[in-house]
C-alpha positions as CSV (number, residue, x, y, z in Angstrom):
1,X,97.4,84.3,90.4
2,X,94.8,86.2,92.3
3,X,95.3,84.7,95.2
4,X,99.0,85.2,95.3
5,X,98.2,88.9,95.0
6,X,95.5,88.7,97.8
7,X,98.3,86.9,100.3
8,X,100.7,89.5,99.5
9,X,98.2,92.1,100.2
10,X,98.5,93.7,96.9
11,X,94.8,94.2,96.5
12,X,94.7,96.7,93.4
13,X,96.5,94.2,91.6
14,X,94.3,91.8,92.7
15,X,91.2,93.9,91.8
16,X,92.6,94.6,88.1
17,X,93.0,91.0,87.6
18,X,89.6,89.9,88.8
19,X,87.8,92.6,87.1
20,X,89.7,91.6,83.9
21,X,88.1,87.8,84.7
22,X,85.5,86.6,82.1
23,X,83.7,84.5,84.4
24,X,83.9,84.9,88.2
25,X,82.2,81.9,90.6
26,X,81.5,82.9,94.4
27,X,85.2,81.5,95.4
28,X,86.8,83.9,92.9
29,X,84.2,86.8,95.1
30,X,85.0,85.3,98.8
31,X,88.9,85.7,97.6
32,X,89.0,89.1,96.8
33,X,86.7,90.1,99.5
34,X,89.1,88.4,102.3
35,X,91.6,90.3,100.6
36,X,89.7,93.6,101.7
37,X,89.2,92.4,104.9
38,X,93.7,91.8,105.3
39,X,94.0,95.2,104.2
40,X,91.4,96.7,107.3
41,X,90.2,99.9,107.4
42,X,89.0,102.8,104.8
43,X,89.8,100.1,102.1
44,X,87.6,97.4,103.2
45,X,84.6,99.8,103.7
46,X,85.2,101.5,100.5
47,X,85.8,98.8,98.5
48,X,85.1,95.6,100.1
49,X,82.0,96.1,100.9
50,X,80.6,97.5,97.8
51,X,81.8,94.1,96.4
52,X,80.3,92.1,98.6
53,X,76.9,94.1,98.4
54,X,76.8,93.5,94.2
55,X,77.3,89.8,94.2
56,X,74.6,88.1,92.9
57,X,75.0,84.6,94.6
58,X,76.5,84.4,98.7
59,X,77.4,81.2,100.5
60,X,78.8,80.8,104.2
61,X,82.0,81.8,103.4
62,X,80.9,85.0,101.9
63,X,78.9,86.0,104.8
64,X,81.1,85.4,107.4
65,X,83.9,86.8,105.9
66,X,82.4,90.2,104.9
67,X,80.7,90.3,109.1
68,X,84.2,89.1,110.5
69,X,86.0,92.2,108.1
70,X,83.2,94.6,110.2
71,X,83.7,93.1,113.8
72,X,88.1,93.5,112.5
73,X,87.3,97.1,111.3
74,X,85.2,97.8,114.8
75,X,82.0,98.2,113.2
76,X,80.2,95.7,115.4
77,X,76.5,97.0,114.6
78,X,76.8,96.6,111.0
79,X,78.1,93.6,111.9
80,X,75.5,92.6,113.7
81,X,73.0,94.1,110.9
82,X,74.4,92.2,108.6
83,X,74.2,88.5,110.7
84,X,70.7,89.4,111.2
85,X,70.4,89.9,107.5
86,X,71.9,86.7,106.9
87,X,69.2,84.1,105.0
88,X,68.5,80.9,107.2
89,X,69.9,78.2,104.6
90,X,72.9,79.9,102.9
91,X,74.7,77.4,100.8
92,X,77.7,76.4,102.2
């Protein structure tokens, strides 16, 4: 359902939903954070990246999405910042 709401780029909807989810595993996380990075600009930085930044567990998927939504919104050196930041053996 989530996901539906993340391809039509109805992200509040989206956000309702997921915060309204008893139990959220890194895939449910990765979706609504690519679903920040569709919507581009002031409402990936104000809200997608807060996301990302409170998740407790990251994989390769989390990552790159959250560095590709930076180099999309023309942020290249937080970008870069956060690839540098990235641990060596993320799970993938």
């Amino acid at each position: 359902m989530i996901n539906g709401h993340v391809k039509r780029r109805e992200i509040d909807t989206a956000r309702e939903l997921f915060v309204k989810m008893p139990s959220r595993d890194v895939s449910l996380w990765n979706l609504m954070i690519s679903g920040y990075v569709l919507c581009w600009g002031s409402k990936f930085l104000e809200e997608g990246t807060p996301l990302f930044d409170v998740m407790l567990e990251r994989d390769y998927v989390s990552w790159n999405t959250i560095i590709n939504g930076h180099v999309n919104n023309g942020r290249l050196e937080d970008a870069l910042r956060l690839f540098n930041s990235m641990p060596e053996n993320v799970p993938s």
